[in-house]
N, C-alpha and C positions, 0 to 999 in steps of 0.2 A: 326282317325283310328290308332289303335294300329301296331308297327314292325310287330309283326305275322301276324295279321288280312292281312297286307298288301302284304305279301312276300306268304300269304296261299291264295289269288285271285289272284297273279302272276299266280301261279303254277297252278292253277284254269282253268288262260283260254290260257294258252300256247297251247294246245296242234288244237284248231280252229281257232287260230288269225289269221291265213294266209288266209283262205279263205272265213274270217266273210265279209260281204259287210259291207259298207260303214255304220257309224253308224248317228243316228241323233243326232244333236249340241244342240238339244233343252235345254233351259234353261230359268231360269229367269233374269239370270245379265249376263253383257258382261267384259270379260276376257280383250279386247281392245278394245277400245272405240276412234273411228277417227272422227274430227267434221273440216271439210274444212282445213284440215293438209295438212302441205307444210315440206319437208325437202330440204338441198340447204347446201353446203357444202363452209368452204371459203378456199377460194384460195388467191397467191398473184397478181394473175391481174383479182380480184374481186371474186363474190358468184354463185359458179356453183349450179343452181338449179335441183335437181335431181326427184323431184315429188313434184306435188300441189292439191289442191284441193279435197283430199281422205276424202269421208263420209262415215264410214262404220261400224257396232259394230261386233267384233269377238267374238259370242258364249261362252259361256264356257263349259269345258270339248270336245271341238271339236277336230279333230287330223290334224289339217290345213298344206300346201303344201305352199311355199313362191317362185315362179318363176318368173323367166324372165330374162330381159337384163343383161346380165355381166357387172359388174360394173356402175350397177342406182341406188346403195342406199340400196341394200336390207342387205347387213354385217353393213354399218353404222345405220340401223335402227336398226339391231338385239343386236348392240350396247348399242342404246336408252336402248331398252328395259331390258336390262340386268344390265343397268347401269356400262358400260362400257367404260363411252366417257374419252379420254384422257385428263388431265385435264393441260398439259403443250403445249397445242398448243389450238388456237382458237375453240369455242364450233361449233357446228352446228347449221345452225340457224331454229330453229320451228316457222315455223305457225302455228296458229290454235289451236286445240286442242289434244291433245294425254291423254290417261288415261287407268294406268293399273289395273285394281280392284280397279275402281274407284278413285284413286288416282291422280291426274297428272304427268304427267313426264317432266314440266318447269321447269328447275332450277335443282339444286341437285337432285341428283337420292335420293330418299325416305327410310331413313332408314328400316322403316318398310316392305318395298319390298323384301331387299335382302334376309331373309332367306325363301323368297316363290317363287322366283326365282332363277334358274337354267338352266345352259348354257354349251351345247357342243362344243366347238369350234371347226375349221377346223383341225388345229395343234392337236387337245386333249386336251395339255398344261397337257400330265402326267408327275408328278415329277420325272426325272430323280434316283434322288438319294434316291428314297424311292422303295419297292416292290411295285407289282402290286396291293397286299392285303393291304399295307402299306398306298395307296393311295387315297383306300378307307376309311380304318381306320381314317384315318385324318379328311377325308369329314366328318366323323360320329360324330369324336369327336367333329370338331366345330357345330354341326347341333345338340349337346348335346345327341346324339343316343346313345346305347351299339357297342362298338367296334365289338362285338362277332356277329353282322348283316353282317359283311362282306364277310363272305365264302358264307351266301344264296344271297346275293345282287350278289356276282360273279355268282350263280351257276344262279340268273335267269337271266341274260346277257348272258349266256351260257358258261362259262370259270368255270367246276367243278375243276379244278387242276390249278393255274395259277402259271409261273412259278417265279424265286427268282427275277429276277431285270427285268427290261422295257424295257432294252433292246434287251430283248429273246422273245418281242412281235412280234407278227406279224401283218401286218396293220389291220386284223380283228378282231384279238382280241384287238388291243388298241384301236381301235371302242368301243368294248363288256365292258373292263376297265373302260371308259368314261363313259358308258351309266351309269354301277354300280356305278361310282363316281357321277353323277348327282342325283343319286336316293338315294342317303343316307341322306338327307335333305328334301325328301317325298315334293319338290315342285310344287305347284300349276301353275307355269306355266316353261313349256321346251320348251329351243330353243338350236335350232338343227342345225349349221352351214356346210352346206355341210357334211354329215357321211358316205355317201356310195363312197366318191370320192378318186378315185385310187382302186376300187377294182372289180375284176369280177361280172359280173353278178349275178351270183351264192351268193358267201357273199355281196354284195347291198342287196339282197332279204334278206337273213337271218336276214342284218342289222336291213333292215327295219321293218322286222317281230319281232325282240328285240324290237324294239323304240315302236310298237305297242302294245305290250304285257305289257310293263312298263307303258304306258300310259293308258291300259284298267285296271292295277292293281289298280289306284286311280279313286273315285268318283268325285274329284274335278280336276282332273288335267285337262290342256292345253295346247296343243303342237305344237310350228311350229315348223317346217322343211325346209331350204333354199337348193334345190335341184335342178341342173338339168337333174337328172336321174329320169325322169317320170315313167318307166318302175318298174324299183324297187317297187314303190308305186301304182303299179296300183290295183284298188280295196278298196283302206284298209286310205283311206283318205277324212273326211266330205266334206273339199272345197280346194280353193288353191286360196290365195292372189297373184296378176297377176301385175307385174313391168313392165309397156311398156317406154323401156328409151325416144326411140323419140319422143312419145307423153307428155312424162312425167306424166304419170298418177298411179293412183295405185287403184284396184279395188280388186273385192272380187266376185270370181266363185263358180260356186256347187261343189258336187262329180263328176259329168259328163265333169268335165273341160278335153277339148281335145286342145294342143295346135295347130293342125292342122285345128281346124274348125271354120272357117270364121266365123260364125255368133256368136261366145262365142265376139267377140271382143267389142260387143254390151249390151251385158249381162250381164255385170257388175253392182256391186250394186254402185259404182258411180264412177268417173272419165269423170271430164272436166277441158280442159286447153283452157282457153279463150282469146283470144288477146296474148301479147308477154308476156312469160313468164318469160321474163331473168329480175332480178332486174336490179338498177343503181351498176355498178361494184364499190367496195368498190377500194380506191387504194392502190395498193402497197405499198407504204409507210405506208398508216395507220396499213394495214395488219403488215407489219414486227415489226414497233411497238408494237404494240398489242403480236408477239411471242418475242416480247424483252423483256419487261414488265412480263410476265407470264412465261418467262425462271429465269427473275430475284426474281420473287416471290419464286418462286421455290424452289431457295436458301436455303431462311428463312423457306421455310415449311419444308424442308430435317432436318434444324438443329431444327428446332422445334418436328416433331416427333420424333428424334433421343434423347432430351429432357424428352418429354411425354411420350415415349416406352423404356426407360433406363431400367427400372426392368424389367428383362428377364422373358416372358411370356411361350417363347418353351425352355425349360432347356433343355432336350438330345439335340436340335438343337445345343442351345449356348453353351456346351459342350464340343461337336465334334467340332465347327467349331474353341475353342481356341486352344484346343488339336492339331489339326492340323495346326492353324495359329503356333503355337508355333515350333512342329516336322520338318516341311515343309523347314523353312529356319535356321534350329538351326546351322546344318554342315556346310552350305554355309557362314553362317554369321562369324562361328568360326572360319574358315580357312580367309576367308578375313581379320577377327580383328587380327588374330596370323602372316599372312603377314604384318598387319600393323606397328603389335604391335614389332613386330623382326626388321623391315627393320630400322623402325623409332629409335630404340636403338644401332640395328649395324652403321647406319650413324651415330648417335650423340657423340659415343665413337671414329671412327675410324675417324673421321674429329675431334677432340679436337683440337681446335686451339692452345690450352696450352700444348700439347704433353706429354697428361698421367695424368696430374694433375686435380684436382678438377673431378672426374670422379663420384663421390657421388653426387656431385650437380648437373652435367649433370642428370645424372641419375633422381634425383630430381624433376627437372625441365619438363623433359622428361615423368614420371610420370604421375607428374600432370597434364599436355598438354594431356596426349593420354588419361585416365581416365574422364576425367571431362570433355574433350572437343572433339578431333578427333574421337578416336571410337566410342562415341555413334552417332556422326556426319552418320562416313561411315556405323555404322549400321544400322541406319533409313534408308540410303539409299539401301545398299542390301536389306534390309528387302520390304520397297517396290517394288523396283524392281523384288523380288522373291513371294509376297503375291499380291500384286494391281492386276497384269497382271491375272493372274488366275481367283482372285475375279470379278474383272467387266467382263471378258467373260464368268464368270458363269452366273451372273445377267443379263448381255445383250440378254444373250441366252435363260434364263428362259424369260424376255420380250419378245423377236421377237416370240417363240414359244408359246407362250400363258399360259405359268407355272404362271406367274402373275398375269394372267389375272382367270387362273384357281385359284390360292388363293382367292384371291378379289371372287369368287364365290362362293366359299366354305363357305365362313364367315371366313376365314382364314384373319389376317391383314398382309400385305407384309412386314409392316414397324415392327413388333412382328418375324416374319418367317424369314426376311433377313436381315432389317438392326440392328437391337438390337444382334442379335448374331455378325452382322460383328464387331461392334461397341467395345458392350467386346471383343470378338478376337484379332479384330486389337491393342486396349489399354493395355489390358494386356499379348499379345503376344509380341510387341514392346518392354514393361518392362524387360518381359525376356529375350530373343533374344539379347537384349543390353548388359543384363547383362552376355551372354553367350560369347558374342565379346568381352569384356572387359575382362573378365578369359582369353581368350584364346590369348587374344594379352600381358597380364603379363602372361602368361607362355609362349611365346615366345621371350619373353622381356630377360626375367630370363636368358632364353636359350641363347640369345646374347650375354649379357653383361660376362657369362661365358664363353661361345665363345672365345671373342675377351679382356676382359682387369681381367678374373679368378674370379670374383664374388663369390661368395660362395650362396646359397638360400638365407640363411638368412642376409646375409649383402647386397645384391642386394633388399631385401623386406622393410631392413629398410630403405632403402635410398626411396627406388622406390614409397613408403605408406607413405612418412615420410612427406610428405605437404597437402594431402588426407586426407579431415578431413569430417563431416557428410554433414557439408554443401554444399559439392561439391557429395554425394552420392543425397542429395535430390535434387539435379539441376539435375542431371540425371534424375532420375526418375521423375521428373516433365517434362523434355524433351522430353523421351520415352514416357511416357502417351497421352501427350498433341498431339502429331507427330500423333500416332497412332491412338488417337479420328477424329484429323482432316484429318487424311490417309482415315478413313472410311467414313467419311460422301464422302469424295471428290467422292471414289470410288462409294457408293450407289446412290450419285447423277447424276453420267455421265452416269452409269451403267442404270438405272431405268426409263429414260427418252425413247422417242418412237423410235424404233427399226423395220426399215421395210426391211433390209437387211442384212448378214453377213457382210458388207462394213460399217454399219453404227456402229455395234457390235466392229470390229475392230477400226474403230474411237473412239471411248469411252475408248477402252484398251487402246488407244496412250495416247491419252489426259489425264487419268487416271495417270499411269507411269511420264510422266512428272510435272503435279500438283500437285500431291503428292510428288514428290522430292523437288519441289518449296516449298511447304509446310513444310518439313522436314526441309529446310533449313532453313526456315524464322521464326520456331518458336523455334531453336537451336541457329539461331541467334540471335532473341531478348533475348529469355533467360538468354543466356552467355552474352552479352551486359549487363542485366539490373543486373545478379549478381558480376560480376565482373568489371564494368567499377569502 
């Protein structure tokens, strides 16, 4: 189906969706396909099983309901299906069989799936730093669509005017955003993570009545919905996939599912847990192994797509983000290197143990020490300490809130989006920045040595440059680069990883700030070791 075709049946059946009954699921293939599927989550004092034994095929083109127990599995399954599982802590463990358009979903999520699924998360995970238009745009471009879809994709969400940044949203409309952002990619199958929660009655219905309307746009689509706001959806939904946690079961209702009525409990198209459902508990030890092993992997994967994704794929991303590595810490760094660069010449003049003499060679000496070695030293370190901290709560933030989770949806790659910009940023911002401490600590050098024993410019340059020769410029810059590649990966790595609270966000900035200084240190110190021992 053509953009048009698609956006002119939106508009088509907007205006009856609220009060169309329930429509039939009929088809010939199933959309998911459950064959004695067990999901069971691991833990570190063993594998909590959260549902087993589900037989069941989900329709295609139906508009399905995902209810039940808080917290039985129904987000980590919408996970499954979205191909969303984290891949730096233990997998989930499947029984059975699971299959999305015929495809299975053991093992790696199926390349060919992702760009026919699409996922609303609880968060949204809309991009901060792009507009609301902006946001969709993105979705279009990677989904290879015409940009210029985005003003009708807002207007059939219902946002005719959206305003310049996300954060002039309001929860309904970053709802409304979402939905246009899933639908730029004309996916076959939507999943819908809680969208009406946290909001009135009033916009639930709306919501819901959007979700409906986008889903009767496509011939092909399929759509859960993980809700416990029944009310919202009443009427306007074929079935409703049913989570009972204590039973642990998972079944599949009609349109008439009423959670209030006893005999639906029955009515399930299957769900039986027989005898003791808990596995042998895997132990502890093995568990933590297993997150050692896959944190340690992790490592090599960080530097390897950092490797693989070097040729900047988002240019205005990797752009903006030097430009401002560079801006951000240029004054801080200059005023630190020109305290360095001043105090370290006024001490070395006004402590001459020779009292006045040899003040050229001081000076010399002095030079070469602060050029080639201490300021680029202390600028790495300003420089991280004023870029890391920022960088990993950006990244941490885009994780916990599901901005990451929203790229990886998109067809967006994270490691293209976040780490390849950081990467040149970091490198070639460092480059600079160094070289900005280093000006600014010989003009405050200058300023000393006139200060304190009458220098002249140019007799203080020649003395000050007079042992500064190229290959103490390319040790620099091999320093600064190399600091600032390994600054970035540090940060994308601690940044990137799973993120379930602001507490855990904050730990990543700590940890971040300090390994990165460690890092600065270590590779200014091999350096300087290995060219000057």
């Amino acid at each position: 189906m053509s953009d048009a075709r698609e956006l002119e049946s939106a508009g088509a059946q907007t205006s009856g969706a609220q009060s169309s009954p329930a429509r039939s699921s009929e088809g010939p293939h199933a959309a998911i396909r459950l064959h004695e599927f067990g999901l069971a989550q691991r833990r570190d004092d063993g594998d909590v099983v959260l549902f087993q034994n589900a037989t069941f095929d989900l329709r295609e083109r139906g508009f399905y309901l995902f209810v039940g127990t808080s917290g039985g599995g129904k987000s980590s399954l919408l996970r499954i299906l979205a191909g969303l599982v984290e891949p730096r802590e233990p997998a989930p463990v499947l029984r059975g069989t699971i299959e999305l358009h015929g495809v299975s979903l053991a093992g790696e999520f199926p390349a060919a799936l992702r760009r026919s699924t699409a996922a609303i998360l609880q968060d949204e995970g809309l991009l901060d730093e792009l507009s609301p238009r902006a946001n969709v745009e993105l979705a279009l471009r990677a989904a290879a669509r015409s940009r210029r879809l985005a003003p009708a994709l807002l207007a059939q969400a219902g946002i005719e005017d959206p305003p310049a940044r996300v954060a002039m949203l309001s929860g309904g409309m970053r709802k409304r955003v979402a939905v246009a952002r899933a639908m730029a990619a004309a996916p076959r199958l939507l999943l819908c993570d809680e969208p009406t929660a946290g909001l009135d009655p009033e916009s639930a219905r709306a919501i819901a009545t959007v979700l409906l309307e986008t889903h009767e746009a496509s011939n092909e689509r399929t759509t859960i919905v993980i809700t416990h706001d029944l009310a919202a959806f009443a009427g306007l939904f074929d079935g409703a996939i049913v989570l009972d946690g204590p039973s642990r079961s998972l079944r599949l209702e009609g349109s008439d599912y009423d959670p209030h009525d006893s005999s639906m409990s029955a009515a399930g198209l299957s769900l039986t847990v027989d005898g003791d459902s808990s596995d042998a508990p895997s132990s502890a030890a093995l568990h933590g192994t297993k997150k050692l092993l896959l944190r340690l992997a992790a490592i090599g994967e960080t530097i390897g797509l950092a490797l693989r994704h070097l040729p900047p794929v988002e240019l205005r991303e990797t752009f903006r983000t030097v430009v401002r590595f560079v801006l951000d810490p240029a004054l801080f760094v200059a005023i630190c290197g020109a305290v360095l660069g001043g105090l370290a010449t006024f001490f070395a003049l006004r402590n001459n143990p020779v009292e006045g003499a040899f003040e050229s060679a001081l000076l010399i000496g002095t030079g070469k020490v602060a050029t080639a070695v201490l300021v680029p030293l202390f600028a790495g370190f300003f420089f991280t300490a004023r870029i890391v901290a920022g960088a990993a709560a950006r990244i941490g933030t885009m994780k916990r809130t599901n901005q990451v989770a929203a790229l990886t949806m998109m067809g967006v790659r994270p490691a293209d989006y976040l780490l390849t910009p950081l990467v040149w940023g970091m490198t070639l911002a460092m480059v600079v920045v160094t070289g900005v401490g280093v000006i600014a600590a010989a003009g405050a050098a200058a300023f000393s040595s006139w200060l304190v024993s009458g220098f002249s410019p140019a007799s203080w340059a020649a003395a000050w440059f007079s042992a500064v020769d190229a290959g103490d410029l390319l040790t620099v810059l091999a320093k600064a680069a190399l600091s600032g590649f390994a600054t970035a990966l540090c940060c994308y790595h601690l940044a990137i990883g799973p993120k379930r609270s602001g507490g855990e966000v904050g730990e990543a900035v700590n940890t971040a700030i300090v390994v990165g200084m460690s890092l600065v240190l270590a590779v200014h110190a091999g350096l300087t070791f290995w060219a000057y021992a």
